[in-house]
C-alpha positions in Angstrom: -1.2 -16.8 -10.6 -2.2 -15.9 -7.2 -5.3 -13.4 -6.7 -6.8 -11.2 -4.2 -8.6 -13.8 -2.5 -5.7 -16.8 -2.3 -3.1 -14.0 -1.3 -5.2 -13.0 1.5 -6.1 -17.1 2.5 -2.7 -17.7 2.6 -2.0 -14.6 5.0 -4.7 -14.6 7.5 -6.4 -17.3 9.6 -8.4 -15.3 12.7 -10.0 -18.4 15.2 -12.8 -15.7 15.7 -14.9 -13.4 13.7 -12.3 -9.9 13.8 -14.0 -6.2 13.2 -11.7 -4.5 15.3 -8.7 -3.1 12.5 -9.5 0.1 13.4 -8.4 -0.7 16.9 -6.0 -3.2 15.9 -4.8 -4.8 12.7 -4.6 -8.9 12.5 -0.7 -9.5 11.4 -0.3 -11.3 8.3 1.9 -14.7 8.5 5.0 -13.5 7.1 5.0 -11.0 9.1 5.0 -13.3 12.2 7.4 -15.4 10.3 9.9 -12.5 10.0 9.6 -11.4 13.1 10.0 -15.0 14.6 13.0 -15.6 12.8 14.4 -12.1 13.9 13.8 -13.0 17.7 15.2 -16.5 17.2 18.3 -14.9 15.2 18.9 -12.2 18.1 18.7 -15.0 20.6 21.6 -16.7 19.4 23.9 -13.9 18.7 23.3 -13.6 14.9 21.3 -11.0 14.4 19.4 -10.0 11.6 19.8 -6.7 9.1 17.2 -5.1 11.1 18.0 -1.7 9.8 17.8 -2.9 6.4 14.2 -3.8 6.8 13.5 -0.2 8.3 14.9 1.1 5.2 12.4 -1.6 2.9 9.3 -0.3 5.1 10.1 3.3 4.6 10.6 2.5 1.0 7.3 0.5 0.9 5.1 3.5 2.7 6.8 6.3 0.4 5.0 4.3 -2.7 2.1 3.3 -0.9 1.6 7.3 0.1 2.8 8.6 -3.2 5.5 10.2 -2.2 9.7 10.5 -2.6 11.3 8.1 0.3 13.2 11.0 1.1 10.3 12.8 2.9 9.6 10.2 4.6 10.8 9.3 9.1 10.4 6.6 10.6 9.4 6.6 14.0 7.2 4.7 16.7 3.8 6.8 17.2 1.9 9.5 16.2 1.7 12.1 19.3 5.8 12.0 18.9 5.4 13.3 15.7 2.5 15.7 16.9 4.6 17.2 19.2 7.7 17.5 16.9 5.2 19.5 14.7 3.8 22.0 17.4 7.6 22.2 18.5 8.0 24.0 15.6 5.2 26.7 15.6 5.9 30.4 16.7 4.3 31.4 19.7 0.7 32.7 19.4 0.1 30.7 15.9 -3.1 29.5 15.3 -3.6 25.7 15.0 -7.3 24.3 13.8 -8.4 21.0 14.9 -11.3 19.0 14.5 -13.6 18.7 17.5 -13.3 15.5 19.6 -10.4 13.8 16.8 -8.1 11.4 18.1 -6.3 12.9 21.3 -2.3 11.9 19.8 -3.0 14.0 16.9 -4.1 17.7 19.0 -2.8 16.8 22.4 0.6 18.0 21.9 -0.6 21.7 20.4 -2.8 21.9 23.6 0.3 21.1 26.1 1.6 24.3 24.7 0.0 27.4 26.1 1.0 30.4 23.9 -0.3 28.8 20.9 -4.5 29.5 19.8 -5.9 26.1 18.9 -9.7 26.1 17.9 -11.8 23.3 17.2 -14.8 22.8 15.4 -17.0 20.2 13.5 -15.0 17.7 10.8 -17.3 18.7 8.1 -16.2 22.7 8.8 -13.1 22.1 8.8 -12.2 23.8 5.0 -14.4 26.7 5.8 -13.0 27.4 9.0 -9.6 28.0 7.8 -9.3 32.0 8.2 -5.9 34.3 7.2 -3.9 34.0 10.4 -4.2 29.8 10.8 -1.0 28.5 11.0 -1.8 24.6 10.7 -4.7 22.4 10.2 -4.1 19.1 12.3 -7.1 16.7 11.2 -7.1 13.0 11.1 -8.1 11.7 7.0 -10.9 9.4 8.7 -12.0 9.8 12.3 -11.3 7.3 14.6 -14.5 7.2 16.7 -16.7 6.8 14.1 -15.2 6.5 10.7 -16.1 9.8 9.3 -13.9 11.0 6.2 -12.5 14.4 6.1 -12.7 16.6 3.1 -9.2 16.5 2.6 -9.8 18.2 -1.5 -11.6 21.2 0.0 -9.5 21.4 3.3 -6.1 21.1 0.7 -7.3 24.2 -1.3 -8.7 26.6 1.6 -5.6 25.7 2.6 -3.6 27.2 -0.1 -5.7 29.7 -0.1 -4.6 31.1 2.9 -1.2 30.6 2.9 -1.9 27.4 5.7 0.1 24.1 6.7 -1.2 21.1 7.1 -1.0 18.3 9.4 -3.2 15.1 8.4 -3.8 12.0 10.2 -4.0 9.1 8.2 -3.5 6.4 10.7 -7.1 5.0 10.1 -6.8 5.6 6.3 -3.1 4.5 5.0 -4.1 1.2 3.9 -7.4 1.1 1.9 -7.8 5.0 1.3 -5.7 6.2 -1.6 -3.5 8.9 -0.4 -1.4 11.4 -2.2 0.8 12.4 0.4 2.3 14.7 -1.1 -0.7 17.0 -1.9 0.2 18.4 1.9 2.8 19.8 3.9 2.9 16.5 6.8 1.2 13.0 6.8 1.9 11.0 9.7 0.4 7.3 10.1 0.6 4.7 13.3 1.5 1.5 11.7 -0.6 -1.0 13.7 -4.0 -0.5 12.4 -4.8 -0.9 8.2 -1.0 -1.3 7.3 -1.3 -4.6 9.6 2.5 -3.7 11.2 3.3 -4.3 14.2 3.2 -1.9 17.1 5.8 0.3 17.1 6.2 1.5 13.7 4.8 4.8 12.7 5.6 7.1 9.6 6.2 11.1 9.3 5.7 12.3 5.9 7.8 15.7 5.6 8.0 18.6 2.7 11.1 18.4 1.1 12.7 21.4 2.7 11.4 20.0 6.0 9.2 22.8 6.6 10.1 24.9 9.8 10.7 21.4 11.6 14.1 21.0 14.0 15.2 17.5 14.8 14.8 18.1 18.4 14.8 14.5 19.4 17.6 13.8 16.9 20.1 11.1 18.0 22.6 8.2 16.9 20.4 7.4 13.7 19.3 11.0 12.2 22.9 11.5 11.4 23.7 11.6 8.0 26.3 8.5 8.5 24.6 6.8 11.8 27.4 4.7 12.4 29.8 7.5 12.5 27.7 9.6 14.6 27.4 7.3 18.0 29.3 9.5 20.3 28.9 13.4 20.4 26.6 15.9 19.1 25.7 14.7 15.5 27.8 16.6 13.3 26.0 16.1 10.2 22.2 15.9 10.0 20.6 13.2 7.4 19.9 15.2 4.1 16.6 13.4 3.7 13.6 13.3 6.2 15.3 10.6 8.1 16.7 13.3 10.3 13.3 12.6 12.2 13.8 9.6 12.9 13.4 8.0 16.1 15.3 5.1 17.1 13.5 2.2 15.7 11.6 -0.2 17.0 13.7 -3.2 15.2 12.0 -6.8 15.6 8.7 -4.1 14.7 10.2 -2.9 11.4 11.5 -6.6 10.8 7.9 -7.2 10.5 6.5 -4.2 9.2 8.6 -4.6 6.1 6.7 -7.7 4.7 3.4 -6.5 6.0 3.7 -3.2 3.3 4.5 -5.5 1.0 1.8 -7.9 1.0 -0.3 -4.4 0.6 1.3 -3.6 -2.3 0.7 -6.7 -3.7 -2.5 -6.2 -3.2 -2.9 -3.0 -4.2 -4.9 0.1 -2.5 -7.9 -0.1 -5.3 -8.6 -3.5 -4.6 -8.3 -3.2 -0.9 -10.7 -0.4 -0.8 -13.0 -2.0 -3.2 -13.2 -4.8 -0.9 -13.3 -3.0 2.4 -16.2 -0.8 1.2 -18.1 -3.6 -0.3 -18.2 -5.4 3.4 -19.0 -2.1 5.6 -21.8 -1.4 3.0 -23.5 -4.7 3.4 -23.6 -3.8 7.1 -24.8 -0.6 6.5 -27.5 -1.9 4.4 -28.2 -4.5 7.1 -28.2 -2.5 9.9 -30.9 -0.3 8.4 -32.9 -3.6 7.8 -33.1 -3.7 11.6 -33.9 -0.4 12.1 -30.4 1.1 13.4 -28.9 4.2 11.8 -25.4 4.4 11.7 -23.4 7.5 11.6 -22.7 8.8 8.3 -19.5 7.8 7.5 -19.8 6.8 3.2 -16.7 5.5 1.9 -15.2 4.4 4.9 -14.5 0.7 6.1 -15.9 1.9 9.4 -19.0 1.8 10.8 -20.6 3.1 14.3 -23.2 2.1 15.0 -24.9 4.5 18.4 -26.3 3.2 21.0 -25.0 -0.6 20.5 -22.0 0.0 22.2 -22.7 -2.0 25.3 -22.9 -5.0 23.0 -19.6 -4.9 22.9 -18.7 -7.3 26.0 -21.5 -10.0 24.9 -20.0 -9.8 21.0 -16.6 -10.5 22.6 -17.7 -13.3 24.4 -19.5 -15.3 21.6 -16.2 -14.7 19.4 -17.3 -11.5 17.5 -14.1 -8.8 18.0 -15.6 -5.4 17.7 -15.7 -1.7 19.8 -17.0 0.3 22.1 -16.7 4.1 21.1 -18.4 6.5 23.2 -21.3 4.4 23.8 -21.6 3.3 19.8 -20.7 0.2 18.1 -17.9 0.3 15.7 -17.0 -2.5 13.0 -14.1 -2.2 11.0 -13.4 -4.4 8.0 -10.9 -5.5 6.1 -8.9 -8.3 4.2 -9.4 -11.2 6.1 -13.3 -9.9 6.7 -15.7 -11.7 4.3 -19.7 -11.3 3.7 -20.1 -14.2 5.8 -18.5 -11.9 8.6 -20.8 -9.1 8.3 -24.0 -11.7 8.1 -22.8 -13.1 11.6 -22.6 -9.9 13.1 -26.4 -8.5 12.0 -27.5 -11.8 13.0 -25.6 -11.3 16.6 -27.4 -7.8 17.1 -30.6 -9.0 15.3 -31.0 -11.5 18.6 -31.0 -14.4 16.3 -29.4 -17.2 18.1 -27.7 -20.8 17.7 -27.6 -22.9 20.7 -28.3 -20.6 22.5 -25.8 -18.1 21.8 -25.6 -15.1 19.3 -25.4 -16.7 15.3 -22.1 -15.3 14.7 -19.9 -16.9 11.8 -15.8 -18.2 13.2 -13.5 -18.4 11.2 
């Protein structure tokens, strides 16, 4: 019987020590198999059922997100989805954002000048919500630095006041246990902690679609895509899939085994794993006298200040990033203790041969 850690030997090999999912996610090797065989298959003229395996990742991210596939588009990235969402909002609605979140997620309610949008810290998001906000758009866990959003507290001020809500959870579909369905839209990139390939991305939708119009509808939001190539589309898909963008395909013919080997795995045990490595380097980094920002549990850690380490971690084989001057680790499966040991050793000055005492793998 296979286990966590043969499952994840078999999948992952990195030639260096990797930190950077949060930038990132290393693709698992039947996911490069897939997608290999796809290529080779289109090559030749026999082409692959790549629509079937956009149809097995929706699936896949409707259990993984708790969720009926029917809510569920499949798309490429998150600001398209962003934008479909302020699309949709009356002039002069009122859309609360977090300060400095991740610019694909508020962007698109900025570009549009009759609507009020009103940011302010992460941690007031919930008590900010007012009679008279429209939306809350807020990432689940902040890209910068990691930092976890009270989703609970923001879900019921949001009832309260008669507020939609828009969250983020490209930096937390993977390890953090989501009920999707707990809010009106969920959208996730792809590429980061569900280890897809770029070019896959997920809108999660209520089931009467909210106040949403396909405006970016083509060939395969129609109820019967083959049937609605040339035209307007007369019939609309009945399910969420009416948001669909036109896929990505040698992507989604990866992406599909990806969200399985995830539910394999299962979302407890990835998180359990996950926070066990960033709280090691918490732990160490406070051994060496550096205060990372709050972010408790979250697989990310930034560290301020180390951020110009960044280049001279790179070169001795240790993948992390630079955010706005701080350090930021991100770990995951293929991470291990002896990972987060090379790192403080890197940033403690402690060196081998004259170079920082970083463990490759």
């Amino acid at each position: 019987m296979e286990t966590f850690e043969s499952l994840v030997r078999a999948e992952f090999a990195p030639k260096n020590t990797y930190l950077n999912t949060a930038s990132t996610g290393l693709l698992p090797t039947r996911t490069v198999t897939a997608m290999r065989t796809a290529i080779e298959a289109a090559a030749i003229g026999t082409p692959t059922d790549m629509f079937d395996d956009v149809e097995a990742s929706r699936a896949a991210f409707a259990r993984l997100t708790n969720v009926p596939v029917d809510r569920v588009a499949a798309g490429a990235s998150v600001a398209v989805y962003s934008g479909l969402i302020a699309a949709s909002l009356p002039a002069g609605a009122e859309v609360l954002t977090a300060e400095a979140d991740f610019s694909s997620v508020v962007t698109p309610f900025h570009i549009r000048a009759d609507l009020k949008v009103r940011g302010v810290p992460l941690e007031r998001i919930a008590e900010s919500i007012r009679p008279g906000t429209t939306l809350v758009a807020v990432s689940a866990a902040q890209s910068a630095d990691g930092r976890i959003a009270d989703l609970p507290a923001i879900r019921a001020a949001a009832a309260q006041h008669g507020t939609r809500t828009y969250i983020d959870a490209s930096q937390a579909a993977g390890w953090l246990d989501l009920d999707a369905d707990a809010y009106d839209y969920v959208v996730a990139a792809g590429f980061k902690w569900l280890l897809c390939p770029r070019g896959v991305a997920f809108l999660v939708t209520p089931q009467n679609f909210g106040d949403l119009t396909p405006v970016f509808a083509g060939w395969v939001a129609g109820e019967a895509p083959w049937d609605s190539c040339y035209g307007p589309v007369e019939e609309l898909a009945h399910s969420a899939r009416r948001f669909d963008q036109s896929p990505a395909l040698f992507s989604y013919a990866g992406a599909r085994h990806s969200l399985a080997l995830l539910e394999e795995l299962g979302t407890h045990a990835i998180r359990t794993h996950d926070l066990t490595l960033a709280d090691r380097f918490r732990a160490g980094l406070h051994t060496l006298g550096h205060e990372p920002v709050p972010s408790p549990g979250s697989p990310i850690v930034s560290v301020p200040g180390l951020g110009v380490r960044q280049g001279e971690l790179s070169a001795s084989g240790v993948e992390v990033s630079n955010r706005a001057g701080n350090l930021r680790a991100a770990f995951h499966l293929h991470n291990t203790p002896e990972d987060v040991d090379g790192l403080l050793d890197a940033l403690s000055g402690r060196r081998t041969d004259g170079h920082p005492a970083v463990n490759v793998t």
